[in-house]
MARMAR-984260 format. One record per residue (C-alpha): residue in one letter; x, y, z. Coordinates in nm, 3 decimals. Layout:
! residues N
{resn=A	x=X	y=Y	z=Z}
...
***
This chain:
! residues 252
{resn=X	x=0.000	y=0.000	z=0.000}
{resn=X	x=0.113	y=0.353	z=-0.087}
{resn=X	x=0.081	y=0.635	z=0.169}
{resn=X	x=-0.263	y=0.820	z=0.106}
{resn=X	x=-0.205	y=1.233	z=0.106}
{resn=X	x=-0.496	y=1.474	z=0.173}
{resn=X	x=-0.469	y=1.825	z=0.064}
{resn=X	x=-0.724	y=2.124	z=0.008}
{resn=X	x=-0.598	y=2.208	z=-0.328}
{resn=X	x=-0.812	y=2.235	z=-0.616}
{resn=X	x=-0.784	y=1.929	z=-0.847}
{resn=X	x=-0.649	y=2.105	z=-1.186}
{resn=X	x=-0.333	y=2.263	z=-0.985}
{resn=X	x=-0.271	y=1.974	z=-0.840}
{resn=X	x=-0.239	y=1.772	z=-1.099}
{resn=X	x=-0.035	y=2.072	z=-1.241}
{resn=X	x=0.170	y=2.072	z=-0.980}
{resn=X	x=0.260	y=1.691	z=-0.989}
{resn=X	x=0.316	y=1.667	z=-1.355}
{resn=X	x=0.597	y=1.926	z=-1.262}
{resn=X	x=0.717	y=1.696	z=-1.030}
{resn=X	x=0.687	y=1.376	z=-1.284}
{resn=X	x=0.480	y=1.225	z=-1.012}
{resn=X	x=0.327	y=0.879	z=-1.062}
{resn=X	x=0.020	y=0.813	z=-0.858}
{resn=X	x=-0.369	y=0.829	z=-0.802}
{resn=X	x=-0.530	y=1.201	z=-0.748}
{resn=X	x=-0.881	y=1.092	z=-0.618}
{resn=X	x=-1.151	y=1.360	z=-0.648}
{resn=X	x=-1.518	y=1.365	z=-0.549}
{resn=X	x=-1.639	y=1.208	z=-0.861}
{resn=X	x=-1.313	y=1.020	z=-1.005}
{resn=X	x=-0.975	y=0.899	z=-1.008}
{resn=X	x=-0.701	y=1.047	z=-1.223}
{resn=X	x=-0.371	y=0.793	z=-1.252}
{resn=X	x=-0.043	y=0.978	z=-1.299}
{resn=X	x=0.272	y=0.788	z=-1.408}
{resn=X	x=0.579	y=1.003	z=-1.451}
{resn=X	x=0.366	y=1.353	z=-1.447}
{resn=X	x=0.127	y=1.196	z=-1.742}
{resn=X	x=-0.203	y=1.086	z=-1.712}
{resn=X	x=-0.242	y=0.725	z=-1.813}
{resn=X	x=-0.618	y=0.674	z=-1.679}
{resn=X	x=-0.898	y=0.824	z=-1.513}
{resn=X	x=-1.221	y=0.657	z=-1.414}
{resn=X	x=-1.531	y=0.801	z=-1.281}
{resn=X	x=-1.890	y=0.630	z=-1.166}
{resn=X	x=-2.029	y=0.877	z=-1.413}
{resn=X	x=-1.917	y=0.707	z=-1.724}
{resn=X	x=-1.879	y=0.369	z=-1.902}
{resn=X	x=-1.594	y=0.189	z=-1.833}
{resn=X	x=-1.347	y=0.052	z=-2.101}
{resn=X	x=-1.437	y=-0.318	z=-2.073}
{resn=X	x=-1.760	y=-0.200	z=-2.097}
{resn=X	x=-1.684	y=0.014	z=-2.415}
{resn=X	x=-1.468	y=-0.229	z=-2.599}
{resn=X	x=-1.760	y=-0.556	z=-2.511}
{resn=X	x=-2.061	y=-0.369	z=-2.614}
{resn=X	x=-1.875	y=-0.208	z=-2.910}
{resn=X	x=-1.805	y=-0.527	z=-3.064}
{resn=X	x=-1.409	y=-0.459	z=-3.023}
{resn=X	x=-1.366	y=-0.737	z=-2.759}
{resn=X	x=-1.560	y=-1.061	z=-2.623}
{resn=X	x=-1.658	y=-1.079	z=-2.258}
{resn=X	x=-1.451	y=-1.385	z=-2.204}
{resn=X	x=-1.114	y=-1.179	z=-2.379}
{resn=X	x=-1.131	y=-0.898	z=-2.104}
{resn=X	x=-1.233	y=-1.135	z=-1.824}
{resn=X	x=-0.937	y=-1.330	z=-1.914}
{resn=X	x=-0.703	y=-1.040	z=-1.921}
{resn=X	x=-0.795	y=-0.895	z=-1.615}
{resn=X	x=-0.721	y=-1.248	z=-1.455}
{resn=X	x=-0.451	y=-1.295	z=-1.589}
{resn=X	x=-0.210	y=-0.968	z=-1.601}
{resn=X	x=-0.448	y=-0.728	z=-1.331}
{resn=X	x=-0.255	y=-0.789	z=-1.082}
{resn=X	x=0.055	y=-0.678	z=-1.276}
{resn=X	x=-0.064	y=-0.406	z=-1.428}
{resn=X	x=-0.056	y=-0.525	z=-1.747}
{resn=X	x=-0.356	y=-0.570	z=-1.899}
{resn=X	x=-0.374	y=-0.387	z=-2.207}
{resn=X	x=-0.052	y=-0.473	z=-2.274}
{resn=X	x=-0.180	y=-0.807	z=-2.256}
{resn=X	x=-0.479	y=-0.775	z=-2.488}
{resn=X	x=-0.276	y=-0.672	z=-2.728}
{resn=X	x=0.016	y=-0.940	z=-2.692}
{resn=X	x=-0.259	y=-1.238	z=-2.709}
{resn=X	x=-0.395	y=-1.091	z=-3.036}
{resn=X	x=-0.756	y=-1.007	z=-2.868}
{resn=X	x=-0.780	y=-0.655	z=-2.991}
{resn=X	x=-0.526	y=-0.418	z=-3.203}
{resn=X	x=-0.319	y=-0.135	z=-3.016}
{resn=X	x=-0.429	y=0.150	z=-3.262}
{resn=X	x=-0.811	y=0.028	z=-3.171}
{resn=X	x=-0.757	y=-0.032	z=-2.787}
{resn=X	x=-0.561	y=0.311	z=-2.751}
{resn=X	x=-0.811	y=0.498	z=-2.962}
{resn=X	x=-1.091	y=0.366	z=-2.728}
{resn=X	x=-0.863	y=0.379	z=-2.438}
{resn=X	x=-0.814	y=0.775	z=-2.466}
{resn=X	x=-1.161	y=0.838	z=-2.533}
{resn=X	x=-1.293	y=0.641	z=-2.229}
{resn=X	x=-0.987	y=0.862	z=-2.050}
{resn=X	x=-1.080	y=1.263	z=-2.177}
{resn=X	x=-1.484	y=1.110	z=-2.102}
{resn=X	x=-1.373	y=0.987	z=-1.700}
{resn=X	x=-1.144	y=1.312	z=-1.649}
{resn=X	x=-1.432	y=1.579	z=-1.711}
{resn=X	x=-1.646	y=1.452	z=-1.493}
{resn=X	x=-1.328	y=1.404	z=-1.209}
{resn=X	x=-1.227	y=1.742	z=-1.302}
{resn=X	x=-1.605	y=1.894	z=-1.343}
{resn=X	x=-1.604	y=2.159	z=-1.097}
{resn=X	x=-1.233	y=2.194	z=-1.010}
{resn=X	x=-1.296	y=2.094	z=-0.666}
{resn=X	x=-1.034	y=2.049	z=-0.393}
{resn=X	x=-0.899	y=1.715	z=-0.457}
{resn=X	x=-0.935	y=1.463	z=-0.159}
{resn=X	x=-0.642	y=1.221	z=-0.140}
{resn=X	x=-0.316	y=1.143	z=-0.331}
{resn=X	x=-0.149	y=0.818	z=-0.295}
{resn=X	x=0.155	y=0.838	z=-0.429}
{resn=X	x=0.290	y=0.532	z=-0.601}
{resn=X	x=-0.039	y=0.385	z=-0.683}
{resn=X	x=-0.030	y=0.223	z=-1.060}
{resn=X	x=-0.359	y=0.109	z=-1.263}
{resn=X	x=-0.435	y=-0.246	z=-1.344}
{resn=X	x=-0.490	y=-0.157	z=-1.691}
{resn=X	x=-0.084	y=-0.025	z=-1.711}
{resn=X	x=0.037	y=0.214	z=-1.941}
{resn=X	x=-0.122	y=0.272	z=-2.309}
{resn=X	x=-0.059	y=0.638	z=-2.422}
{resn=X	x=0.031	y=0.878	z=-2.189}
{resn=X	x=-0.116	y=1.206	z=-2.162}
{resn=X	x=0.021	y=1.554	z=-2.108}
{resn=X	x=-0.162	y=1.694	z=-1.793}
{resn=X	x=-0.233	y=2.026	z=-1.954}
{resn=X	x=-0.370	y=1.842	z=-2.274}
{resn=X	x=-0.604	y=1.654	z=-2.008}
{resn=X	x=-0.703	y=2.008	z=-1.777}
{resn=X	x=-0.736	y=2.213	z=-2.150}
{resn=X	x=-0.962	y=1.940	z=-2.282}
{resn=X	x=-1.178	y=1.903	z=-1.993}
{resn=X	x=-1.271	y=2.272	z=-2.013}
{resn=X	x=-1.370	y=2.293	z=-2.378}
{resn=X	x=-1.615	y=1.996	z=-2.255}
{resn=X	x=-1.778	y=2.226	z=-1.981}
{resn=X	x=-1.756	y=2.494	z=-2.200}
{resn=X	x=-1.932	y=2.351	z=-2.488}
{resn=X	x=-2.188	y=2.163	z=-2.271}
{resn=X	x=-2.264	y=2.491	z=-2.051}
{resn=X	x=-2.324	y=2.686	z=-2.431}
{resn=X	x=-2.589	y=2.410	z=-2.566}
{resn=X	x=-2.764	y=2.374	z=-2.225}
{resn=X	x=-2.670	y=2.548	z=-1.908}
{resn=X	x=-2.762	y=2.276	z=-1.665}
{resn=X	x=-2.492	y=2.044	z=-1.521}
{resn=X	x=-2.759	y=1.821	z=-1.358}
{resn=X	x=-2.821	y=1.636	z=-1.704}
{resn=X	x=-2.497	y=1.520	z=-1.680}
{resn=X	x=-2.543	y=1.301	z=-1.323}
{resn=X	x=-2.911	y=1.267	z=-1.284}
{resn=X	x=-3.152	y=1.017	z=-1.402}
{resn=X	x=-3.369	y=1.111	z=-1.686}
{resn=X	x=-3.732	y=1.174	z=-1.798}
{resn=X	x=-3.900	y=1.303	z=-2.091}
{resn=X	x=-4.074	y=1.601	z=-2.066}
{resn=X	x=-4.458	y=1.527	z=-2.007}
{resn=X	x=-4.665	y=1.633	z=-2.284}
{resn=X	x=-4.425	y=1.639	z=-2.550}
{resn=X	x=-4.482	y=1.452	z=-2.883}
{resn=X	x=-4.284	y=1.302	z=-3.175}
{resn=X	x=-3.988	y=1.571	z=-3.267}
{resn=X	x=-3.798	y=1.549	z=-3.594}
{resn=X	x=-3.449	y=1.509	z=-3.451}
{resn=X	x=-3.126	y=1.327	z=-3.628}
{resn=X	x=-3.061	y=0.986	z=-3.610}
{resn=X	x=-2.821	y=0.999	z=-3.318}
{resn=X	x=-3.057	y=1.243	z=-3.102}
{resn=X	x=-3.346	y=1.024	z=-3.165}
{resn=X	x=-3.180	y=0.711	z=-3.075}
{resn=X	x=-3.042	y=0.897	z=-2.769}
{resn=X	x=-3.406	y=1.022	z=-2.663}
{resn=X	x=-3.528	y=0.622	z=-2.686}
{resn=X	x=-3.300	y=0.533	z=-2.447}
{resn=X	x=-3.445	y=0.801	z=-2.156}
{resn=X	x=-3.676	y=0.617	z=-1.944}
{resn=X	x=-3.703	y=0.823	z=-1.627}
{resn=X	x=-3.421	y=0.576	z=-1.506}
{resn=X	x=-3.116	y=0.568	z=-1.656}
{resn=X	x=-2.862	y=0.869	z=-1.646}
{resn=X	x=-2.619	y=0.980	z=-1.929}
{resn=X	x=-2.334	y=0.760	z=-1.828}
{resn=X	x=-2.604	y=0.467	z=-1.873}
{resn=X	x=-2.761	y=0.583	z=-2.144}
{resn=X	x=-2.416	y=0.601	z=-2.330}
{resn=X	x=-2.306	y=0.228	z=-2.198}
{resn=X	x=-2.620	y=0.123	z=-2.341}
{resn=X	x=-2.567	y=0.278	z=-2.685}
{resn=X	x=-2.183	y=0.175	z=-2.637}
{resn=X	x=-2.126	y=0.564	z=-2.738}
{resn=X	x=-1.847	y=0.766	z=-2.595}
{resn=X	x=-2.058	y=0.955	z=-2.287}
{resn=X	x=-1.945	y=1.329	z=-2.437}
{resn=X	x=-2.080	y=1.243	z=-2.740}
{resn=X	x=-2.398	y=1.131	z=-2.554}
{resn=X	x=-2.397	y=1.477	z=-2.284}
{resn=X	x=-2.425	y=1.639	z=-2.579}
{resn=X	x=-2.708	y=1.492	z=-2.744}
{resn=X	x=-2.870	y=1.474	z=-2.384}
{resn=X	x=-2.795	y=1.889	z=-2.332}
{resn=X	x=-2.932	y=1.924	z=-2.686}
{resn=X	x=-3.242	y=1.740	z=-2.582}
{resn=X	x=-3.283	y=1.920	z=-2.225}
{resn=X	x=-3.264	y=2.264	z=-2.488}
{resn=X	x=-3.540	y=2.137	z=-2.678}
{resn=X	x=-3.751	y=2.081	z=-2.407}
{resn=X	x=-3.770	y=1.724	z=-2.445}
{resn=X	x=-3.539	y=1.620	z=-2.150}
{resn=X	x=-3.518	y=1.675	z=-1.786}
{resn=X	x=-3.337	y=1.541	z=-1.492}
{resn=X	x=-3.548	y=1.375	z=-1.206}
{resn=X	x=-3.463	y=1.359	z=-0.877}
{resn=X	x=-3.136	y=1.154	z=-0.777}
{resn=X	x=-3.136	y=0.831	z=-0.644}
{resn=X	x=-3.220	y=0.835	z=-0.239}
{resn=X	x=-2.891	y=0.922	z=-0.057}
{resn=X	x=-2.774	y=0.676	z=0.186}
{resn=X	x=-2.697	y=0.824	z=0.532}
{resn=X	x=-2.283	y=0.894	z=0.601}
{resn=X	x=-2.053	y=1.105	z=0.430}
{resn=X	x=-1.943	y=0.993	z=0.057}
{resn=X	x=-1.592	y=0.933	z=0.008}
{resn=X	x=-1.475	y=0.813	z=-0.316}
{resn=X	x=-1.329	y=0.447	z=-0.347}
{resn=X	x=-0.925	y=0.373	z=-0.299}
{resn=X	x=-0.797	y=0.206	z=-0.615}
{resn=X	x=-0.807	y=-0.125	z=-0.538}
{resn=X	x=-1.163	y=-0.114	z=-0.430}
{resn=X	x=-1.268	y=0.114	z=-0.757}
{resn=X	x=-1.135	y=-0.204	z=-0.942}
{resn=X	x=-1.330	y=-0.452	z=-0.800}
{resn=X	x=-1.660	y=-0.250	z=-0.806}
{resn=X	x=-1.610	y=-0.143	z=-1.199}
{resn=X	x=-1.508	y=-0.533	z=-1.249}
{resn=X	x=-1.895	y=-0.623	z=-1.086}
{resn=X	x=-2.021	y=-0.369	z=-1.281}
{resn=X	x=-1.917	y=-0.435	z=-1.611}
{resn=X	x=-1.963	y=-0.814	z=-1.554}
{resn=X	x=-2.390	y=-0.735	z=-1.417}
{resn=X	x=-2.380	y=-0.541	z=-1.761}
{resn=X	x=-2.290	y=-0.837	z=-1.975}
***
């Protein structure tokens, strides 16, 4: 186990301040995890999104029993996408590209409102190992053209997190293909992050049909899910793996 930090700083300096450093590690935040190795970011997660088995199994890139199998047999030393790729189960170009997307998707919502982080435990590596690394100020300049974009179309963050309804009342609405199949999927239920693993669609691309939607007066977020009591505090690592493993598993 690595030595877990806390500090009051907000999130974006520092990660800043640790790329500086060529720090490798886990910044945890309220709604994610950000992995560092040598000042880069390697890979972020966040409950908010899909994660990348899920993306690579219902995408077609990658059978159920391939990832399960990786995870089993190089998790442990942080090698799995090396190891998908070794064994001939997916191609690198294909399991970067969806690697990086699943990345820039977890990091805005980790990095959403620039909140103080809450731990740092230095030394902590990611199952998944090392794909492409990422500048940190490709990562922080990224995740605000997201917010930006996303607060232009539709000024209303809670589409993002919430579960979703259609607007009562409304009717049939010419919208384009992707928008309509988007607007199928919300069933007063499932939020964005859902709605995206369900679609296997990046989740930006999906916020911003959802915003889009919400603008139109089709879309609004319900209420969230009943809080239990006690303070939230975001998983460790090594717990975050073995909940996104259940997760991705019930989804199959």
């Amino acid at each position: 186990m690595t030595a877990a930090s806390r500090t009051d700083q907000p999130a974006s300096a520092l990660l800043q301040g640790l790329a500086a450093e060529r720090a490798t590690g886990a910044l945890s935040t309220g709604s994610g995890i950000v992995y560092l190795s040598d000042g880069h970011v390697v890979h972020a997660e966040s409950a908010c999104t899909p994660d990348l088995g899920t993306l690579l199994i219902r995408g077609g890139a990658l059978a159920p029993d391939g990832w399960r199998e990786a995870v089993d047999r190089a998790g442990a030393r942080h090698r799995v996408g090396r190891h998908l790729v070794d064994s001939g189960r997916i191609g690198a170009g294909a399991l970067e590209l969806c690697h990086l997307g699943a990345l820039f998707d977890a990091a805005y919502f980790a990095l959403a409102h620039d909140r103080p982080a809450v731990r740092f435990r230095r030394g902590a590596v990611h199952w998944l190992g090392t794909l492409r690394p990422v500048p940190v100020e490709a990562v922080l300049r990224e995740s605000r053209r997201r917010r930006d974009l996303l607060q232009r179309i539709w000024p209303e963050p809670a589409v993002d997190t919430a579960p979703l309804a259609r607007v009562p009342g409304t009717g049939p609405a010419e919208l384009p293909a992707r928008r309509r199949r988007t607007l199928a999927q919300v069933d007063g239920v499932r939020t964005a992050a859902q709605i995206a693993a369900h679609l296997a669609c990046r989740t930006f691309h999906t916020l911003v049909e959802l915003r889009r939607l919400a603008a139109a007066g089709l879309v609004t977020p319900g209420p969230p899910p009943q809080a239990r009591p006690g303070p939230a505090t975001p998983d460790e690592p090594d717990t975050a793996l073995l909940r996104r493993l259940l997760h991705a598993l019930e989804a199959l």
